[in-house]
C-alpha positions as YAML, in Angstrom:
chain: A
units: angstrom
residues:
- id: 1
  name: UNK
  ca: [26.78, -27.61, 79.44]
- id: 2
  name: UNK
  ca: [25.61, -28.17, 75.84]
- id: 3
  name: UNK
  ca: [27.98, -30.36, 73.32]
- id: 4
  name: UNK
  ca: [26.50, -28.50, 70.81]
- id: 5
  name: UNK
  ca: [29.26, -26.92, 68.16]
- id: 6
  name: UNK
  ca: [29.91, -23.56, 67.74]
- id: 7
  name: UNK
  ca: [28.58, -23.55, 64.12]
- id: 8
  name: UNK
  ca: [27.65, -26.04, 62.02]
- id: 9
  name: UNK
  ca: [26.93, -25.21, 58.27]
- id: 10
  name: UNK
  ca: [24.84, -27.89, 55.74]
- id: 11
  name: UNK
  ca: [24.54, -27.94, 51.86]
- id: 12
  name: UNK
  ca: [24.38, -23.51, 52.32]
- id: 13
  name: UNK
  ca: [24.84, -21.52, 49.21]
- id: 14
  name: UNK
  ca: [24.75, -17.94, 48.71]
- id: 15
  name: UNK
  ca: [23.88, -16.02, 45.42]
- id: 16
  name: UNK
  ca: [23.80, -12.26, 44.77]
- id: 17
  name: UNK
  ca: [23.52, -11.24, 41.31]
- id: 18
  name: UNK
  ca: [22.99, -14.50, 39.55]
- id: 19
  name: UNK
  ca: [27.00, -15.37, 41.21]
- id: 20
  name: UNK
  ca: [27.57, -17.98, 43.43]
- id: 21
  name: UNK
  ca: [29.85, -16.49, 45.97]
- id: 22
  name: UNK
  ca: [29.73, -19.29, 48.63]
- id: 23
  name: UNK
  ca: [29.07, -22.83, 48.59]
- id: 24
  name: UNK
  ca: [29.65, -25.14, 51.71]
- id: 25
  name: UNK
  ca: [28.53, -28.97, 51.53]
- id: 26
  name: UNK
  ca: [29.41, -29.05, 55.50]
- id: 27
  name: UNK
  ca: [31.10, -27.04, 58.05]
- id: 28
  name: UNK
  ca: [31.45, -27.66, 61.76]
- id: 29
  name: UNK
  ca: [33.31, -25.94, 64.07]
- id: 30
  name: UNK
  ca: [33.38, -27.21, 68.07]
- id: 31
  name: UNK
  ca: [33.17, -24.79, 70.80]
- id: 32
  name: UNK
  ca: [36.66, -23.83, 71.94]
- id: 33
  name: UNK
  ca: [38.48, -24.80, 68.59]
- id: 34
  name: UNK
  ca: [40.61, -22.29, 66.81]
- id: 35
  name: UNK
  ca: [40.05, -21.42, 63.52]
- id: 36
  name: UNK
  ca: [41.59, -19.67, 60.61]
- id: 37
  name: UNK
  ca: [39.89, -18.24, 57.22]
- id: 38
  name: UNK
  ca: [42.18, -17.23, 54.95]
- id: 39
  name: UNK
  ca: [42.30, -17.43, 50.96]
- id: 40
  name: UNK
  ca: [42.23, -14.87, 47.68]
- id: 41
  name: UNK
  ca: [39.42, -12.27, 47.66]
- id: 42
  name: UNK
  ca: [36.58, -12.84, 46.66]
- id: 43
  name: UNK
  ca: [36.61, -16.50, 47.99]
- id: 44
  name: UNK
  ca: [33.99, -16.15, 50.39]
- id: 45
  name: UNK
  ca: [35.68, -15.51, 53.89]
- id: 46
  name: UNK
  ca: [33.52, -12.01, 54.85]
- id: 47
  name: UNK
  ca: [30.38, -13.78, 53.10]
- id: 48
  name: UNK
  ca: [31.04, -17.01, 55.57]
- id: 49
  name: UNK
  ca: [31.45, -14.59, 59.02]
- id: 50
  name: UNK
  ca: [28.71, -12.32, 57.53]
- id: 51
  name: UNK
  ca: [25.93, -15.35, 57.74]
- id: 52
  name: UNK
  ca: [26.90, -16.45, 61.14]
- id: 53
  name: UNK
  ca: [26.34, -12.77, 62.56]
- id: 54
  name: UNK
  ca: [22.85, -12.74, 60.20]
- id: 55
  name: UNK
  ca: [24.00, -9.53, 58.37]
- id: 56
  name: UNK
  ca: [23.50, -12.18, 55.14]
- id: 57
  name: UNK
  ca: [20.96, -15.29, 54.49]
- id: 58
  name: UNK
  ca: [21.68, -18.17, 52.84]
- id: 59
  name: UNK
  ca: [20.12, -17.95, 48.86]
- id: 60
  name: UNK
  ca: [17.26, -20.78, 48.68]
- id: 61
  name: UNK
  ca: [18.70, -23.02, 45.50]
- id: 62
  name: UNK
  ca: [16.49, -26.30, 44.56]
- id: 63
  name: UNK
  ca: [13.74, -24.92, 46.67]
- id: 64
  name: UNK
  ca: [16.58, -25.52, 49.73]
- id: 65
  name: UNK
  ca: [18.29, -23.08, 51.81]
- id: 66
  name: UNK
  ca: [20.77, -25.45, 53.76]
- id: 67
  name: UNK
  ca: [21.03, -24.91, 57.17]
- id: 68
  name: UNK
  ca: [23.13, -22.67, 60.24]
- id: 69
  name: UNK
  ca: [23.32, -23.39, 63.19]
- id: 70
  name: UNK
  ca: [24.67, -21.61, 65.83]
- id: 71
  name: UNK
  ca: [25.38, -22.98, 69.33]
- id: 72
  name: UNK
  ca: [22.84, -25.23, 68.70]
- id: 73
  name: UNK
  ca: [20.13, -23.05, 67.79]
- id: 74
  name: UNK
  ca: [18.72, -22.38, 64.12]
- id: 75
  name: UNK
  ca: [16.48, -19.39, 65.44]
- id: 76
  name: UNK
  ca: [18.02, -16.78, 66.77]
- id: 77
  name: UNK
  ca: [17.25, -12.78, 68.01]
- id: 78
  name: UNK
  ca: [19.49, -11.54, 65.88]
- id: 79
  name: UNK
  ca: [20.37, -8.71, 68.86]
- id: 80
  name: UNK
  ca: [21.29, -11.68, 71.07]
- id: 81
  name: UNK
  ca: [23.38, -13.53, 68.77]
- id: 82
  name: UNK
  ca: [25.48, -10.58, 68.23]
- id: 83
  name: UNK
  ca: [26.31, -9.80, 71.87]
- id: 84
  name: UNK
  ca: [27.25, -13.34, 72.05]
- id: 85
  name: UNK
  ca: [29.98, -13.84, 68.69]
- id: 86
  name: UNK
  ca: [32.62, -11.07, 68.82]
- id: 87
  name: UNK
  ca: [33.01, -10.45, 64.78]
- id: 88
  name: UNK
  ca: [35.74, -7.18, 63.76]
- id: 89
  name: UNK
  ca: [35.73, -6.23, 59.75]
- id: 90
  name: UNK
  ca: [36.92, -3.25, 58.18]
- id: 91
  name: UNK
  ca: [33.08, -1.83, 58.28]
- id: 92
  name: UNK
  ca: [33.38, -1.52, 62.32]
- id: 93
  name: UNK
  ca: [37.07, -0.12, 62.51]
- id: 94
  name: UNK
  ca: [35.12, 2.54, 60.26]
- id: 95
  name: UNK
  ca: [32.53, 2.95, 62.91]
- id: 96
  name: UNK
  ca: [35.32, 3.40, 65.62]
- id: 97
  name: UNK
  ca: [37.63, 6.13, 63.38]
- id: 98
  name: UNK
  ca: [34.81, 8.37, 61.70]
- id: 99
  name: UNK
  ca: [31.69, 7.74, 63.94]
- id: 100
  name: UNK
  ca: [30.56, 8.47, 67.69]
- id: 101
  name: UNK
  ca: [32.17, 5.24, 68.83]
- id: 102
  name: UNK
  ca: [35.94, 6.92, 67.58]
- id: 103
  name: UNK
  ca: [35.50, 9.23, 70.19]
- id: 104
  name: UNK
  ca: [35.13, 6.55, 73.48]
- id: 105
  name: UNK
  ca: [37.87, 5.22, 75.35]
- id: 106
  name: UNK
  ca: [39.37, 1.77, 74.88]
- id: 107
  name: UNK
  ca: [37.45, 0.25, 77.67]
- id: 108
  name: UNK
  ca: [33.81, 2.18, 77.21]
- id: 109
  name: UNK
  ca: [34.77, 0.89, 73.69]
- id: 110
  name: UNK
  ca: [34.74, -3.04, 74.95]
- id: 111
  name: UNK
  ca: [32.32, -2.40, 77.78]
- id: 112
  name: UNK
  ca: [29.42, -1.31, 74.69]
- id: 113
  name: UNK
  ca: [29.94, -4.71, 72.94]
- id: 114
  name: UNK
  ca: [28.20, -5.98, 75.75]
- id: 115
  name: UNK
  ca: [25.63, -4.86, 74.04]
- id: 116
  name: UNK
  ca: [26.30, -4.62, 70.29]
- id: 117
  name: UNK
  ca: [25.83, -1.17, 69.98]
- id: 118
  name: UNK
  ca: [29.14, 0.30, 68.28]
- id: 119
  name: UNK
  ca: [27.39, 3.60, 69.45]
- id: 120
  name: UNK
  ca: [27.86, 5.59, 72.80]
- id: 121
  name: UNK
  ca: [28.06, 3.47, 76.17]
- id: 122
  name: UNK
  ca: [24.23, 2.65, 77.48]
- id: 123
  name: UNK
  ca: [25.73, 3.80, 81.18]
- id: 124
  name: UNK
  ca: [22.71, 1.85, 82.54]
- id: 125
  name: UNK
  ca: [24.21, -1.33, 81.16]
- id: 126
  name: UNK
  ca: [27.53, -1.26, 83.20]
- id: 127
  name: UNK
  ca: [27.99, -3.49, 86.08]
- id: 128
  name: UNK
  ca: [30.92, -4.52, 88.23]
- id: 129
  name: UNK
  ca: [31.38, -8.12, 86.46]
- id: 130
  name: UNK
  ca: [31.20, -6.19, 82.65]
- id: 131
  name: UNK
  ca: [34.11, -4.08, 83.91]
- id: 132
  name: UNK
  ca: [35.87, -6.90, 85.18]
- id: 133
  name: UNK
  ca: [35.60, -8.45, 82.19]
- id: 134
  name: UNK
  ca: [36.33, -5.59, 79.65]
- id: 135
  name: UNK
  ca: [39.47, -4.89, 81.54]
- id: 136
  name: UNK
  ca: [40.48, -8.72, 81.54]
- id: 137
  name: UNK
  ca: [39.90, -8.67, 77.72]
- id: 138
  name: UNK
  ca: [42.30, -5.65, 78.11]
- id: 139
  name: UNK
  ca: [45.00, -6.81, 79.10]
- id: 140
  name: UNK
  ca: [44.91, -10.04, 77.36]
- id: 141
  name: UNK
  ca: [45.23, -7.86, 74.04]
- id: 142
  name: UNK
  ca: [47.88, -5.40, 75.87]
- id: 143
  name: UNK
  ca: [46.32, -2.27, 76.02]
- id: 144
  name: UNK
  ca: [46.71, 0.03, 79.07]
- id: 145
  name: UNK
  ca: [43.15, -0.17, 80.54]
- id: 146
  name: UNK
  ca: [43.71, 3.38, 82.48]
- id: 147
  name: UNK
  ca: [44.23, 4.73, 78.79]
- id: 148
  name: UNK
  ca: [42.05, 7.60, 77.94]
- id: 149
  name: UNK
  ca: [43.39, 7.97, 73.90]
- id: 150
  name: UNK
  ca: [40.25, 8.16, 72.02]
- id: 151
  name: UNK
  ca: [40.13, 5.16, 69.97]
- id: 152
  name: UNK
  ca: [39.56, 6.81, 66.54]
- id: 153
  name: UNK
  ca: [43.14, 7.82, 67.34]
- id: 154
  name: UNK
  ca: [44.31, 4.81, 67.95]
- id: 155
  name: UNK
  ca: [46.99, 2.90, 65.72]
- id: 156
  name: UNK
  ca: [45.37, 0.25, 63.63]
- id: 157
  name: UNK
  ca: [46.65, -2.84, 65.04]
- id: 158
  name: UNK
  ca: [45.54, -1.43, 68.39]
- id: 159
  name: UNK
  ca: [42.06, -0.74, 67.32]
- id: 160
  name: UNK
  ca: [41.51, -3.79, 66.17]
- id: 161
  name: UNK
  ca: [42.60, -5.30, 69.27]
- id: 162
  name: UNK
  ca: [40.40, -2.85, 70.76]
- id: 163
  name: UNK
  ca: [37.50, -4.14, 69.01]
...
């Protein structure tokens, strides 16, 4: 079993229009440990969760970029590091009340972040220990897994747990 943390974050800064939006000497983050972002907009929370899942890169400043690391690992498939962090923003509770993924069930709905895909359920990709798993997730979050309720019509609170 690696000892490597979760995420650890060196000397990364991130830039879009000439603004410095985030800034981070160091960050580390052990497997298993709990954490919390919260502070005013515009502080940097989405751009910090946004560079772990690789949907932003850090800006190169002094001819450095800093440095991520993830489990480890500074290289990553960017497909395999999603289906391994479970990330929920505003963007995909979007997906799952106007798009194709609103109209699965709660569990299909878990059972396709198996494989990132937000879209319909890759049937092929199902297997006894997924569904095991999906409905364990379930329950921990306290949603009937025999529901059928689309989850675009699902309350809020219980999409996101959903998700």
């Amino acid at each position: 079993m690696s000892t490597a943390p979760l995420v650890e974050l060196l000397e990364v800064v991130v830039e879009r229009n000439g603004f410095r939006i985030l800034d981070l000497e160091r960050l580390v983050i052990p497997v298993g440990q709990n954490v919390v972002l919260f502070g005013p907009n515009g502080s940097g929370k989405s751009t910090l969760l946004k560079l772990l899942m690789k949907f932003f890169y850090p800006s190169s400043v002094e001819n450095r970029a800093g440095t991520i690391k993830i489990l480890g690992q500074e290289t990553w498939n960017v497909w395999e590091l999603r289906t391994r962090l479970g990330f929920v923003s505003s963007e995909i509770d979007h997906h799952f009340t106007t798009g194709r993924s609103g109209r699965l069930a709660p569990l299909d709905a878990v059972l396709t972040g198996f494989e990132s895909s937000e879209l319909e359920l890759d049937t092929s990709a199902i297997t006894p220990e997924r569904i095991e798993i999906a409905i364990r997730w379930l329950e921990f979050f306290e949603i009937d897994v025999r529901c059928t309720k689309r989850v675009g019509w699902l309350s809020t609170g219980e999409r996101r747990r959903v998700m």
